[in-house]
C-alpha positions as a Markdown table, in Angstrom:
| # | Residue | x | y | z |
|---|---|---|---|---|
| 1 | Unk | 0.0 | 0.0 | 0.0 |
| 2 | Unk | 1.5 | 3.2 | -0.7 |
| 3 | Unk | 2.5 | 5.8 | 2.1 |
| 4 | Unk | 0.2 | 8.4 | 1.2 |
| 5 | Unk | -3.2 | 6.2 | 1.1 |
| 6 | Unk | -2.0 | 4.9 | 4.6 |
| 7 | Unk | -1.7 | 7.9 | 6.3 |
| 8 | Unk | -5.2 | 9.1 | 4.9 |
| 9 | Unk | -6.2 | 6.0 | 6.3 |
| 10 | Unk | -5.0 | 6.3 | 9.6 |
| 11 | Unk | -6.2 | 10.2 | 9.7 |
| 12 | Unk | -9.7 | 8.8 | 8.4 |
| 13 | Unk | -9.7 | 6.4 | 11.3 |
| 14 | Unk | -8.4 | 9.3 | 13.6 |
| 15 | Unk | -11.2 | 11.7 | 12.9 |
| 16 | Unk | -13.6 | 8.8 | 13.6 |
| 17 | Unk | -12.6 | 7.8 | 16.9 |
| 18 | Unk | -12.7 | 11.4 | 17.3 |
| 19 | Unk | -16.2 | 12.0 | 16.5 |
| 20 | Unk | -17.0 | 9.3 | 19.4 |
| 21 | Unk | -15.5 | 11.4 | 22.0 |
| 22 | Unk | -18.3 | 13.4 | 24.2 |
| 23 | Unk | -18.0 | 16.0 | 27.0 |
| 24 | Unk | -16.5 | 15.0 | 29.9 |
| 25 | Unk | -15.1 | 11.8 | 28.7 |
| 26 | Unk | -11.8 | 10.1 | 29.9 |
| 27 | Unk | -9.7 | 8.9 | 27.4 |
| 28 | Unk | -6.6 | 6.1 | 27.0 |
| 29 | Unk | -4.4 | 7.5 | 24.6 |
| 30 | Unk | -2.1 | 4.9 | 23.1 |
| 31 | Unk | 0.7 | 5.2 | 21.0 |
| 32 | Unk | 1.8 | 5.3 | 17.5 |
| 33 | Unk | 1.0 | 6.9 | 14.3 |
| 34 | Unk | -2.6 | 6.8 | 14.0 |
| 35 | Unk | -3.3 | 7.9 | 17.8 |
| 36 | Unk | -0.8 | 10.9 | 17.0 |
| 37 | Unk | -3.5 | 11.7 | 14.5 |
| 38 | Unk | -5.8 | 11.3 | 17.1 |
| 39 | Unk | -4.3 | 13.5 | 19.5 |
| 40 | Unk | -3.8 | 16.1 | 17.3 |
| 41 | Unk | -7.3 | 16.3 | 16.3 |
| 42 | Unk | -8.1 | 16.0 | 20.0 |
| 43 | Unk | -5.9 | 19.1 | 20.6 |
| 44 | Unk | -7.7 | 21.3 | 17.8 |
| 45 | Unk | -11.0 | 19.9 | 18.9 |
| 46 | Unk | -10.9 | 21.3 | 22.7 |
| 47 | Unk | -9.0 | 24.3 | 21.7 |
| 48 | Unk | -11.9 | 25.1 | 19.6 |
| 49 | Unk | -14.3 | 24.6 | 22.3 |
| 50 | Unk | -16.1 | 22.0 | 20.4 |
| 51 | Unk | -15.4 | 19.5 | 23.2 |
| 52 | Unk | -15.3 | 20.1 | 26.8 |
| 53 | Unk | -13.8 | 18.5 | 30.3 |
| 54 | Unk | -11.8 | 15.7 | 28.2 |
| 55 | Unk | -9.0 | 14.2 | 30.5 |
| 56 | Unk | -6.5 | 12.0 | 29.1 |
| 57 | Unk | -4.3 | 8.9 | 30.2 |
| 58 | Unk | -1.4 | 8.4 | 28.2 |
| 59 | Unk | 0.0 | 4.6 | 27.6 |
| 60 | Unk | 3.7 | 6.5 | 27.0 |
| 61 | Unk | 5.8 | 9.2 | 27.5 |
| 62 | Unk | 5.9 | 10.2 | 23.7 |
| 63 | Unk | 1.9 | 10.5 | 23.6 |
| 64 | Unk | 1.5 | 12.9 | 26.9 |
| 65 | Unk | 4.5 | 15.3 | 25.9 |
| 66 | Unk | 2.3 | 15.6 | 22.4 |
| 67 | Unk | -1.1 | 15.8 | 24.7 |
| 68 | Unk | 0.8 | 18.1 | 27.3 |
| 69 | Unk | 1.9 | 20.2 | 23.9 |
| 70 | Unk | -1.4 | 20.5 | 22.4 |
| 71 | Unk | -3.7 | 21.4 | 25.7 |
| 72 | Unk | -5.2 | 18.4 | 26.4 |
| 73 | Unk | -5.3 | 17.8 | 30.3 |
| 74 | Unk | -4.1 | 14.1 | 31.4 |
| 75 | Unk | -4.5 | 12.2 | 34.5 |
| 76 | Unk | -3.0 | 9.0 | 35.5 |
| 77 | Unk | -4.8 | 5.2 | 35.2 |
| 78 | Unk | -5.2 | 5.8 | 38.9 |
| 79 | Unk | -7.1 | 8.1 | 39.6 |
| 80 | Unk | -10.1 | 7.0 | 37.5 |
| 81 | Unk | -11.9 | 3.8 | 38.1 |
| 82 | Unk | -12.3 | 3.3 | 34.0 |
| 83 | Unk | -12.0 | 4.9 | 31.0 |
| 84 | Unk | -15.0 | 6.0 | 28.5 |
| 85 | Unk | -12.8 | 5.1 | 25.4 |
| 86 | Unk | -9.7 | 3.9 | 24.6 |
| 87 | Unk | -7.7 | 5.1 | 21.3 |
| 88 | Unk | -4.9 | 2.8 | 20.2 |
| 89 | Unk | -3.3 | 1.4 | 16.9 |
| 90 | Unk | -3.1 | -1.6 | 15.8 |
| 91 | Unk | -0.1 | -3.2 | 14.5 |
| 92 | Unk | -2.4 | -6.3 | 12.2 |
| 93 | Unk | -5.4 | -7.1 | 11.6 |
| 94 | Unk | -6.3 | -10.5 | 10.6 |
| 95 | Unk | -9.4 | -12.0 | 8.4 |
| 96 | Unk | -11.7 | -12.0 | 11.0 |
| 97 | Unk | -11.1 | -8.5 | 12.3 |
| 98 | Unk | -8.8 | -9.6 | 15.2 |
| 99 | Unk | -6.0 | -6.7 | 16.4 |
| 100 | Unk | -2.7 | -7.7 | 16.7 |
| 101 | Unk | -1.0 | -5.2 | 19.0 |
């Protein structure tokens, strides 16, 4: 697959998960390419007041210096007894739609 349709793929599936985010939600934030994406977009979103009281946990140190960056407040695993939604890549996905992480 070439480079370019990949990353429109990934931002495709960046702007999705997005659009599943609500106010007030608590979000994982994993790593790697596609959840940079993800952050980003998260970043613009709050900035713009489109989304409100979003906290963050961060699965690395790469993905809260680019949340920290981009204004999005973050919160350790715990102090919250679950998160609302999880964002992470996926390394494979196989025939039947299992992730290989």
């Amino acid at each position: 697959m070439d480079s370019a349709l990949q990353t429109q793929m990934k931002q495709t599936a960046a702007r999705h998960a997005l659009s599943l985010v609500r106010d007030g939600m608590t979000l994982g934030l994993g790593t790697g390419s596609t959840t940079a994406f993800f952050v980003q977009y998260l970043g613009a979103a709050l900035r713009a007041g489109a989304l409100k009281a979003i906290r963050g946990v961060p699965t690395s140190e790469a993905t809260a210096h680019q949340a920290r960056a981009l204004g999005i407040p973050l919160i350790s695993l715990d102090d919250v007894p679950y998160l609302d939604l999880a964002v992470d890549g996926a390394d494979e996905v196989d025939p039947d739609l299992n992730l290989i992480k």
